[in-house]
VOKOLMAR-340497 format. One record per atom (N, C-alpha, C, O): x, y, z. Coordinates in steps of 0.02 Angstrom, whole numbers, plus 50000, padded with zeros to 5 digits. Atoms other than C-alpha are relative to their C-alpha. Example, Ala and Ser with C-alpha at 12.3 -4.5 7.8 and 13.67 -1.06 7.14 Angstrom:
BEGIN
500454994150000
506154977550390
500455006050000
500975005950033
499584994149997
506844994750357
499615005550037
499865011050045
% end
This chain:
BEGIN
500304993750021
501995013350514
499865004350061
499695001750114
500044995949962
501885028350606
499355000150033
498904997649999
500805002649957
500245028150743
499655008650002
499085010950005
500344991950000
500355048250741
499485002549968
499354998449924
500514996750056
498955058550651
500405005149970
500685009849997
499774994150040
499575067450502
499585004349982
499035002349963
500474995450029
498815081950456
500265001249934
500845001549914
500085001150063
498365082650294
499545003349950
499114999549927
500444999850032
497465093250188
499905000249939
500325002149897
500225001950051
496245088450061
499875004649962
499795010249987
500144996650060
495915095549890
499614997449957
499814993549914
500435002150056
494535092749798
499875002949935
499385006549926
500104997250066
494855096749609
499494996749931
499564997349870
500555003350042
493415087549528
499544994750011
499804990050041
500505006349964
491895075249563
499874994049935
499544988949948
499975004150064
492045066149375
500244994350015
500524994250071
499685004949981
492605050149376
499924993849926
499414991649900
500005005650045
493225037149241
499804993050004
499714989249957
500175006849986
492805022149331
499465000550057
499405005950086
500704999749973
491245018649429
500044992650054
499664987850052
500045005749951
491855006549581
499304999150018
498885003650012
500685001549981
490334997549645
499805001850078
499265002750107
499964996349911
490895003249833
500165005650010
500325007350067
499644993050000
491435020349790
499435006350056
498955009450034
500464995349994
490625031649918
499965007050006
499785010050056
500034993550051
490715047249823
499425000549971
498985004549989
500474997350025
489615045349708
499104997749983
498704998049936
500724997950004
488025042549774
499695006250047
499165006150078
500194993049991
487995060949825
499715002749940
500045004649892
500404995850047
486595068049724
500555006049945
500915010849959
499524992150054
487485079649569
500715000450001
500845005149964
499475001249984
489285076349610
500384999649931
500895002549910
499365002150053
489925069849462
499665004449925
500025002649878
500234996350039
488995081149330
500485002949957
500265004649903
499684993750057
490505091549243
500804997850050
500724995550107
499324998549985
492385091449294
499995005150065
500075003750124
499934993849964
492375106549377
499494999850061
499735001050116
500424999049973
490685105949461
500095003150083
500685004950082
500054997249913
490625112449658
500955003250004
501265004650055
499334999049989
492405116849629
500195009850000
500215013949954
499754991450018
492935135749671
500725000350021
500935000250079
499324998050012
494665138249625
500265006050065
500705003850102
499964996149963
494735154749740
500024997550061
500485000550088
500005002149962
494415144649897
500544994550010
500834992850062
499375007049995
495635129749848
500845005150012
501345003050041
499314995250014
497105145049822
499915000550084
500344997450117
499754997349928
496725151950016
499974994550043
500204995350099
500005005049961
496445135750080
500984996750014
501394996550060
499154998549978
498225131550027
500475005150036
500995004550069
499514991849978
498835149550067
500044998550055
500624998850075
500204999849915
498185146050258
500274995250022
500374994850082
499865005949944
498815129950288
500774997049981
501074992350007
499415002050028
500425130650173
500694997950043
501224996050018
499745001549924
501235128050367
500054993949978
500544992949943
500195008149981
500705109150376
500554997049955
500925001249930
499715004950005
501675094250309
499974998249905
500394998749860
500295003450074
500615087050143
499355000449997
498945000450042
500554998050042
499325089950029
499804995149951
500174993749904
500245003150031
498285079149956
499375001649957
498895003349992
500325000350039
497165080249783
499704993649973
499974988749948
500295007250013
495825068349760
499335003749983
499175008149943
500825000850017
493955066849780
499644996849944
499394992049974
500175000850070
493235062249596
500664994049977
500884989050006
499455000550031
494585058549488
500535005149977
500505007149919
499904994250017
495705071749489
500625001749937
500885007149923
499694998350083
496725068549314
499635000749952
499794998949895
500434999750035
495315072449246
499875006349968
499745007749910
499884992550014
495425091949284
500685001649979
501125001650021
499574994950034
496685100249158
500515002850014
501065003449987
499594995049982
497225110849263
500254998750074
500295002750121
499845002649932
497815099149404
500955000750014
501085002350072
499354999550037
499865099549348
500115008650035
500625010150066
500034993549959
499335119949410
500034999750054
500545001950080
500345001649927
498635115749569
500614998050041
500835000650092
499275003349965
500205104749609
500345005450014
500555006050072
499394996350013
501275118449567
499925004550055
500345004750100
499784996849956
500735130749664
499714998850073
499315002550102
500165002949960
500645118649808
500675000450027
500915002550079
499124999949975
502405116449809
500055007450016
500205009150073
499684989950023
502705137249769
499685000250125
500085000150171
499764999449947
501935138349951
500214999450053
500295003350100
499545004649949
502755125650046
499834993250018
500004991250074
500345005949972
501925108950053
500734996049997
501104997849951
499635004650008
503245095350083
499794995049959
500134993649909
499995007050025
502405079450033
499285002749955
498795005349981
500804998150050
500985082749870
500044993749979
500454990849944
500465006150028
499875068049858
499555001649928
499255006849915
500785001650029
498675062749722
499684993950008
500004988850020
500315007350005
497485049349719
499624999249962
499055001449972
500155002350057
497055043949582
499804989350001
499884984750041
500045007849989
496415027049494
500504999049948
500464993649919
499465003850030
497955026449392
499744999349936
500264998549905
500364999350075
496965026249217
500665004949980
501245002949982
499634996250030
497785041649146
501034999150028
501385001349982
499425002550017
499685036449200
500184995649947
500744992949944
499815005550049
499595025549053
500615003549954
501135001549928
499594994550027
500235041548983
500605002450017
500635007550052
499584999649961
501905040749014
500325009750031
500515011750086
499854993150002
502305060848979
499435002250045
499675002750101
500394999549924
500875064649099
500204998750052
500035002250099
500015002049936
501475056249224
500725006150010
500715009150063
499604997949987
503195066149199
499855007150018
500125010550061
500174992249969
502245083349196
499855001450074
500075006550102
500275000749921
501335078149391
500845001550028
501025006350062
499464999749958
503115074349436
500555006149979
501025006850019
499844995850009
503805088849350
499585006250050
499965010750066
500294994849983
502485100949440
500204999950072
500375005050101
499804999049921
502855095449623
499804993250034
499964992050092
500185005349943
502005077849662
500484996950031
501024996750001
499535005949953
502945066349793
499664992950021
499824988450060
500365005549981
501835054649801
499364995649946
498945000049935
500595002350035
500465043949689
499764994450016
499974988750011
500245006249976
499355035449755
499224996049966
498624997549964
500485001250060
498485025249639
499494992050031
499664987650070
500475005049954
496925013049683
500094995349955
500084997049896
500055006750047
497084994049611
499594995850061
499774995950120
500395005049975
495644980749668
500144994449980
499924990050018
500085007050020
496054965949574
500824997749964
501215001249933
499264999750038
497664957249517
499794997749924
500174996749877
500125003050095
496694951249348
499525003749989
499045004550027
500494996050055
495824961949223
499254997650040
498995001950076
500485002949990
494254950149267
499715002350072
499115003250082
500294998049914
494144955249470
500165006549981
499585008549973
499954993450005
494704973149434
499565003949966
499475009849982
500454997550046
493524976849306
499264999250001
498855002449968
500675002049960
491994967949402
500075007250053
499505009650051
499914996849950
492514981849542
499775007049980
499315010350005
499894994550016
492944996649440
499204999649938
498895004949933
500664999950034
491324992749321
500275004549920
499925007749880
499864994750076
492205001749164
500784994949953
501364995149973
499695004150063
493114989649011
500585004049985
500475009449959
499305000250015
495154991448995
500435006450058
500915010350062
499814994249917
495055000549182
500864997450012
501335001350008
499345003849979
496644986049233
500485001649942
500995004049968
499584999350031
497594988149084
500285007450001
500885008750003
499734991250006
497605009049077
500474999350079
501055001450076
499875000049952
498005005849264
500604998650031
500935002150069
499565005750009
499204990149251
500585006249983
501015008750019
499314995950041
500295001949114
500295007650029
500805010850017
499644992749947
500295018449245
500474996850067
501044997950087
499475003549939
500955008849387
500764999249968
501265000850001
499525002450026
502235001849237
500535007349993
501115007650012
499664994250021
502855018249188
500205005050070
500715008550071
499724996349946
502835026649370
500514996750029
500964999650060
499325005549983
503995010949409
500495003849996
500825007250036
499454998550050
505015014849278
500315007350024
500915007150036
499864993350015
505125035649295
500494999950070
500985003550084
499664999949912
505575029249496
500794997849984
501154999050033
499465000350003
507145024849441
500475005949976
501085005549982
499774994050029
507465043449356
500085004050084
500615005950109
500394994549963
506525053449505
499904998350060
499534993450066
500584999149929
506025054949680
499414999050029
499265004450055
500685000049979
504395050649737
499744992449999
499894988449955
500295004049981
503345037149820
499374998949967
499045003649944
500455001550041
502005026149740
499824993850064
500114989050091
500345004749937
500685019449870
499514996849970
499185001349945
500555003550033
499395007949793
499474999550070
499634997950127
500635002449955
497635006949884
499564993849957
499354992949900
500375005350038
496854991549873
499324999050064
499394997550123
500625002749960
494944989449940
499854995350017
499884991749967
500075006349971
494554975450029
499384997650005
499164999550058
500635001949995
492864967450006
499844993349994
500324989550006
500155006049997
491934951649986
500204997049935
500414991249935
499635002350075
492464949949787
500504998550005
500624992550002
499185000649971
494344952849831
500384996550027
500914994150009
499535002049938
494794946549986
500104995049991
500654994950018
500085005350010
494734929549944
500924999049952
501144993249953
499774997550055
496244935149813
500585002450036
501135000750015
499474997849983
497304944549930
500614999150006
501055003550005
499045001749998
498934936749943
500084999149930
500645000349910
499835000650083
498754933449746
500195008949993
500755010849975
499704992950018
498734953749736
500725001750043
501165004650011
499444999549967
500084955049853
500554997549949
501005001249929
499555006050047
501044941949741
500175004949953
500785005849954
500074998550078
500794952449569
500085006850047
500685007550031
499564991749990
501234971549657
500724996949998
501105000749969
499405000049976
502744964649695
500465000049926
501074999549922
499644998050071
503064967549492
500045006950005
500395010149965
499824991449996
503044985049533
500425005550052
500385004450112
499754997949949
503974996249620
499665004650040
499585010550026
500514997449962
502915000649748
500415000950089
500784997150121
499744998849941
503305009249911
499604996450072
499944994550119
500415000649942
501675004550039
499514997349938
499434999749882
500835001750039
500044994249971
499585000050066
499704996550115
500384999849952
498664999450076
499524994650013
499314993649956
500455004150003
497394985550128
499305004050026
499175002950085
500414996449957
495884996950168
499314996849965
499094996349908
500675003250025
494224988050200
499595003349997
499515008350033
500704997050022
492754992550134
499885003950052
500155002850106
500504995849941
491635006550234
499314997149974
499154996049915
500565001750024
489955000950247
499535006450015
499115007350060
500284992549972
489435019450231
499625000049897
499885002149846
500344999150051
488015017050089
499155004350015
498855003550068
500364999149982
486535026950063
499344998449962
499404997449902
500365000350055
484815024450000
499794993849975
499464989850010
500145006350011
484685010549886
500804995449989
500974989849970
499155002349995
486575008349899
500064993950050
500354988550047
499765007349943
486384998650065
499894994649989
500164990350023
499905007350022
485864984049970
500524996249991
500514990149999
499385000350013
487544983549930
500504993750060
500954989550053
499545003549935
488124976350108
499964994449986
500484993549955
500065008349996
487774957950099
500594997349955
500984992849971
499415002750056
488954957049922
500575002850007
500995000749968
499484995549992
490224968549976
500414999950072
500965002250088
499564995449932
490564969350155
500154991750046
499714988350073
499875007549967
491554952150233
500045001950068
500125007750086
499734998749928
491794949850416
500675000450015
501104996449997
499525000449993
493074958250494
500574996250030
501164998150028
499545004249964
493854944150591
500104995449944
500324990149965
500135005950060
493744933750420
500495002149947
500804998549908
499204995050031
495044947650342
500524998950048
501114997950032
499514995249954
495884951350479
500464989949986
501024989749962
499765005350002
496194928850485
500335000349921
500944999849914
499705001950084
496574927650287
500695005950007
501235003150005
499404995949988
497894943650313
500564997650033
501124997050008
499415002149975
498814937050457
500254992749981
500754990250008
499765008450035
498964918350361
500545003449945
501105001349928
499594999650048
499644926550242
500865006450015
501415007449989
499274997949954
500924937050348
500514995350025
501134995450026
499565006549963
501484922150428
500394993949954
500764989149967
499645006450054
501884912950255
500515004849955
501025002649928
499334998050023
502794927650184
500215008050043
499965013550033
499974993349944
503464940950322
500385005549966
500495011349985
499454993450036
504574949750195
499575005749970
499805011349963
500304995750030
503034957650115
499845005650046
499855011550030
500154995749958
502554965050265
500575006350069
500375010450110
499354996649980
504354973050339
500275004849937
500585001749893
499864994650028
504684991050237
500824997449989
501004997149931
499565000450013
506484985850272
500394993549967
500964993049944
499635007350039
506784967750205
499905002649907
499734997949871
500084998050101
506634975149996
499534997649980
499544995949921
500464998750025
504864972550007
499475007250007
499575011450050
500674996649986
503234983449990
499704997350080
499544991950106
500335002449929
502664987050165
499315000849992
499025005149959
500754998650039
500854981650171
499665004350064
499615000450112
500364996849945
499954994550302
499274998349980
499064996649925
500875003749983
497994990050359
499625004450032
499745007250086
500414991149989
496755003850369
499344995250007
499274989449987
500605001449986
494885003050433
499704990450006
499264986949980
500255005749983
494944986850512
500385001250077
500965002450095
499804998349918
494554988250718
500534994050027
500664988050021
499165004049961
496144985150821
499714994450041
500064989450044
499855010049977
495424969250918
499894995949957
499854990049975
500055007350045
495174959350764
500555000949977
500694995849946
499364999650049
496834964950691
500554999850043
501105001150020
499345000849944
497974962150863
500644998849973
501145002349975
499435003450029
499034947850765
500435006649945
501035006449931
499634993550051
499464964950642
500115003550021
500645003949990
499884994949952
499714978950751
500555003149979
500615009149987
499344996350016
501424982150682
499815002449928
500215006149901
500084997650071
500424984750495
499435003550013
498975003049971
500554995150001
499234996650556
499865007449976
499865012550010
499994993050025
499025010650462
499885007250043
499485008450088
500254994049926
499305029050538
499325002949955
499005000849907
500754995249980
497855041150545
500235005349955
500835006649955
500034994350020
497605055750436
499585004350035
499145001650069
500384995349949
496855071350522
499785004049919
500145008349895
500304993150046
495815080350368
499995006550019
499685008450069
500024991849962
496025097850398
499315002749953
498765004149976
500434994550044
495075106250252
499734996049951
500024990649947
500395000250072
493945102950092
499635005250008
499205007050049
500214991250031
493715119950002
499134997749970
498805002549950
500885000850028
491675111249942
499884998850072
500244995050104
500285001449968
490745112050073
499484999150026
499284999650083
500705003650016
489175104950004
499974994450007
499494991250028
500045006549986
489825089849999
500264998450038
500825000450053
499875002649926
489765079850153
500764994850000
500874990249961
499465007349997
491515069850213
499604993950043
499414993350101
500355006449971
490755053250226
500084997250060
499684994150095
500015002849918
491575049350376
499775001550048
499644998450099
500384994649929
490895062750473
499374999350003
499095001450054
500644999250010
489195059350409
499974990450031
499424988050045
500135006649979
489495040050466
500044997650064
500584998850092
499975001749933
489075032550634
500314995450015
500124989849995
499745003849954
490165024750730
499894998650061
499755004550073
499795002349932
490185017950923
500514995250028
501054993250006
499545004549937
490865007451062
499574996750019
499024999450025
500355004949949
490154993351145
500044999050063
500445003350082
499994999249936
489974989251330
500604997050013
500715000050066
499345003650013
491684979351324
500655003849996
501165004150029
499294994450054
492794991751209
500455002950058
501065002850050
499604997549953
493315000251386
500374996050050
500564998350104
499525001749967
494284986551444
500424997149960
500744992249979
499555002350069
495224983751278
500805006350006
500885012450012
499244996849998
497094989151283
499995006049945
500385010749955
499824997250027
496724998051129
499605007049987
499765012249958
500504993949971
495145009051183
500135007649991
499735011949973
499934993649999
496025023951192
500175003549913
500185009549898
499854996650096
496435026150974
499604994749962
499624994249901
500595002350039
495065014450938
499335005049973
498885005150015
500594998050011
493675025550839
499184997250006
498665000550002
500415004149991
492535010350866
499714997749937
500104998449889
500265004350045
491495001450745
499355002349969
498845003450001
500614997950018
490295006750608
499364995050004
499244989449980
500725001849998
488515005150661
499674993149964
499524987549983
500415003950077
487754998150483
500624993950022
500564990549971
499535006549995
489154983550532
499704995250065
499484989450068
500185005849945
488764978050697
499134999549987
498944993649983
500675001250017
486814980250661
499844994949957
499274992649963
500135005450024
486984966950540
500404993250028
500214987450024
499325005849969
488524956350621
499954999850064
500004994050083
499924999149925
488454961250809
500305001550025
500645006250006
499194995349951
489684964350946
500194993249998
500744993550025
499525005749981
490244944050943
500644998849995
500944994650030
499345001950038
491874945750842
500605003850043
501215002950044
499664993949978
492264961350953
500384997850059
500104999950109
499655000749943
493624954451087
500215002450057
500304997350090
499444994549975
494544967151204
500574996950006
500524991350030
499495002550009
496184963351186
500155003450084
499905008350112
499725000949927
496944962851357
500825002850009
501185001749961
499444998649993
498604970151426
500464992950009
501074993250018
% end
């Protein structure tokens, strides 16, 4: 995977949401999810595209954004002023619909990127907290398969990585590989909770050298999953720091550069989340595109796990 930063900007067409992950951190922003539409001004999402219709790809998310109506629009005139690559991210619920899915790819998407946590109803539905989440989910993946054999366009699955899950991972790995899937993301948890959310850490948030070991066991028992070019799903590895993830280095996910979100009430979590460096980090080979390590992580775990990887 590419190491560059893509620029990328975001679109936020709705704060609603059909499923209610238990790590989602969206929506414990006060008022967020109230109405479809809510914080959303159409007028600002139009010049935001207009201004940046230069760049590469465009991505629609935030909420759930098959939720707004009038998203099939949005696409459209995304493409009209030049985006190459139009993302959504979605949780894959509404693809169940197969003619839905053909209108997205009729309007301009190139991409869907749909979130799956669990390879069984039972872990997916502990995650997502909402009854026949895996199956609506299961049958959009089935049908974007399928349409991939008509049409053009890439289907990236995000899968969260937490203390429920991880345990599971090479089983989900196992069961995408019924789909035709281009990239499955492994992106671990953020431990970016607020409130009475941070209770949350202890059940949710594993150590990262404890992923990073269960990942590369399971690289090393099947390498085809992880090579784009052997006719599997390449698996790329997001928000897990580069000295616990050395042995992976070649599945490291690139960097998005957020340019824009047209709300700008609501905070991007990342920006609002602390990160550092330790006294160490500056003699680590990888120092220089390491962002370092969230806070709320080492404050409960420490700096022990933190290595510098060496030239």
């Amino acid at each position: 995977m590419s190491k560059e930063d893509i620029e990328t900007l975001h679109v936020s067409v709705g704060y609603a949401c059909n499923n209610a992950c238990i790590f989602c951190m969206e929506s414990n922003i006060p008022g967020l999810y109230d109405s479809v539409r809510r914080l959303i001004s159409e007028g600002r999402m139009y010049r935001d595209m207009d201004t940046h219709g230069h760049m590469r790809k465009v991505s629609f998310g935030r909420g759930e954004p098959t939720l707004n109506p009038d998203l099939p629009k949005y696409v459209a005139y995304a493409k009209k002023v030049g985006f190459r690559d139009i993302a959504v991210i979605s949780n894959g619920r509404r693809y169940a619909d197969r003619d839905y899915c053909k209108t997205l790819i009729g309007s301009g998407v190139t991409e869907f990127i749909v979130s799956v946590h669990g390879h069984t109803k039972e872990l997916h539905e502990t995650l997502t907290r909402r009854k026949d989440s895996f199956a609506e989910t299961t049958d959009g993946l089935k049908n974007l398969s399928d349409l991939k054999q008509e049409q053009s366009f890439r289907i990236v699955v995000n899968h969260v990585v937490n203390k429920t899950n991880c345990p599971f991972i090479g089983d989900f790995l196992k069961y995408m590989r019924g789909y035709s899937i281009d990239v499955i993301v492994l992106s671990v948890v953020q431990p970016i909770w607020w409130g009475n959310r941070a209770k949350l850490f202890p059940a949710l948030m594993p150590r990262y050298s404890d992923v990073a070991k269960r990942i590369d066991g399971i690289r090393r028992r099947n390498p085809e999953w992880f090579l784009p070019d052997a006719g599997g799903e390449c698996v790329s590895i997001i928000d897990l720091p580069w000295c616990c993830s050395s042995p992976l280095v070649g599945n490291i996910g690139f960097k998005e550069k957020r340019v824009s979100e047209q709300d700008e009430r609501a905070p991007d979590s990342l920006a609002v989340a602390g990160k550092s460096k330790g006294l160490r980090c500056r003699e680590c080979v990888y120092d220089g595109i390491c962002d370092g390590v969230y806070d709320a992580y080492t404050s409960r775990f420490g700096w022990g796990e933190f290595v510098p990887v060496k030239r």
